[in-house]
C-alpha positions in Angstrom: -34.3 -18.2 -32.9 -37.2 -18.1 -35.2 -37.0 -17.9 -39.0 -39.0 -14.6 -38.9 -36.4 -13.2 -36.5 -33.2 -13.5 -38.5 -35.1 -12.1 -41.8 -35.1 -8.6 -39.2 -32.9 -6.2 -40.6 -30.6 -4.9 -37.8 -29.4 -1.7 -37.0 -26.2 -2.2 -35.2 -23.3 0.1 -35.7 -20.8 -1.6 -37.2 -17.5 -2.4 -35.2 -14.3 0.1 -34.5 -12.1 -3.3 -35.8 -12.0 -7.3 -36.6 -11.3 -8.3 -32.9 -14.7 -6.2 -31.8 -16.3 -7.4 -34.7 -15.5 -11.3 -33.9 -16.1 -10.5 -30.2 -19.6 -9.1 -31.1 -20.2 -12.2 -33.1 -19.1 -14.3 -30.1 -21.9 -12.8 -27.9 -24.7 -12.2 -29.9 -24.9 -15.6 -29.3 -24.5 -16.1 -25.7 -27.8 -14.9 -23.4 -27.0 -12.2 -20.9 -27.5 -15.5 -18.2 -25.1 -17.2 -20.0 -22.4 -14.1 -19.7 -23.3 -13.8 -16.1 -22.3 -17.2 -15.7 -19.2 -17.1 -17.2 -18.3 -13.9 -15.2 -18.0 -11.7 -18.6 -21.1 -9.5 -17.0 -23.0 -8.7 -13.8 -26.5 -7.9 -14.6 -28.6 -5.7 -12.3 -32.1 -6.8 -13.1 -33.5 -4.2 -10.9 -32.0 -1.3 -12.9 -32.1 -3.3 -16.1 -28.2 -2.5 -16.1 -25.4 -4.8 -17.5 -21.5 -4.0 -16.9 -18.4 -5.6 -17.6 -17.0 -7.8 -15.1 -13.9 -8.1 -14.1 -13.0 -11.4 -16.5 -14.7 -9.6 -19.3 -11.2 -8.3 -20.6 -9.3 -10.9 -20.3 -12.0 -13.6 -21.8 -11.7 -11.1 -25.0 -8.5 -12.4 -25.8 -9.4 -15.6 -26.8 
């Protein structure tokens, strides 16, 4: 990441609770390749679609 990109201010909404929050922190590093190869996402470049995958849920516990 660039030092020009993290000055960006960001307009995310902020999260319902802590575990979102720290879950949100956790991927907002991670590329959508990355989460595909873990098997948190399955990412439908055609459509430009992402979805949970089935180990999504139960990777968010940790």
């Amino acid at each position: 990441m660039s030092e020009k990109s993290r000055d960006v201010p960001r307009d995310d909404p902020p999260s319902v609770d802590e575990d979102t929050a720290k879950l949100r922190l956790r991927l907002n590093h991670l590329s959508l390749l990355e989460l595909e190869d873990r098997g948190l996402v399955k990412w439908d470049r055609d459509k430009d679609v992402v979805r949970k995958a089935p180990n999504f849920d139960e990777n968010q516990r940790r």
